[in-house]
N, C-alpha and C positions, 0 to 999 in steps of 0.2 A: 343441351343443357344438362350440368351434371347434378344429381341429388345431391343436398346440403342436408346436416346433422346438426343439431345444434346439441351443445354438452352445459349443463348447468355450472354456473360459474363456480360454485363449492365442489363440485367434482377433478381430480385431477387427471390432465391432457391423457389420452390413450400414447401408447407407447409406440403403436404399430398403426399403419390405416389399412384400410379395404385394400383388398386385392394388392398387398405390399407382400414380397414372399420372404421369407423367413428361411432359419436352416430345419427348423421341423414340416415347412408347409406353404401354402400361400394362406393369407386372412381373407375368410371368407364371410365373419361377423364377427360383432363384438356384443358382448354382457358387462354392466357394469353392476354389480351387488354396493351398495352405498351401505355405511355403518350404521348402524342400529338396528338393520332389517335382518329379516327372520332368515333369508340366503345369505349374511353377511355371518349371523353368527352361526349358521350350518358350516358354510364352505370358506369364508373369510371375505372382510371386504377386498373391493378393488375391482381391476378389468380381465374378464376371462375371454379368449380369443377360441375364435372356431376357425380351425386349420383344416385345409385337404391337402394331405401329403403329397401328393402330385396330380398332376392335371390328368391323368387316366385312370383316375380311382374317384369311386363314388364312394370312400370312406370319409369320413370326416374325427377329429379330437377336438380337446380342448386344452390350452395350455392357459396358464395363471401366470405373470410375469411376477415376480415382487419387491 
């Protein structure tokens, strides 16, 4: 059985899922900063994605789509 997430309905869809790979990465988590919060108005609302650029690196980023 696979884990389920549930996203609040006022929030909008994520753009990418789990473990979807990407041209910077595969997703390996997601942040979502909602408006009015205190990392919304530091870093901007919306969904911030934790990428590991390839499967033989224990680095990880993070991209912001917009």
């Amino acid at each position: 059985m696979q884990p389920t997430i549930s996203i609040p309905q006022h929030w909008p869809y994520p753009r990418f899922n789990l473990e979807q790979r990407t041209q910077q990465g595969i997703i390996l988590g997601l942040y979502y900063y909602p408006l009015g919060t205190e990392l919304a108005e530091q870093f901007d609302d919306g969904w911030r994605y934790v990428l590991m650029p390839n499967k033989n690196s224990n680095e990880t980023s993070y991209l912001q789509v917009i």
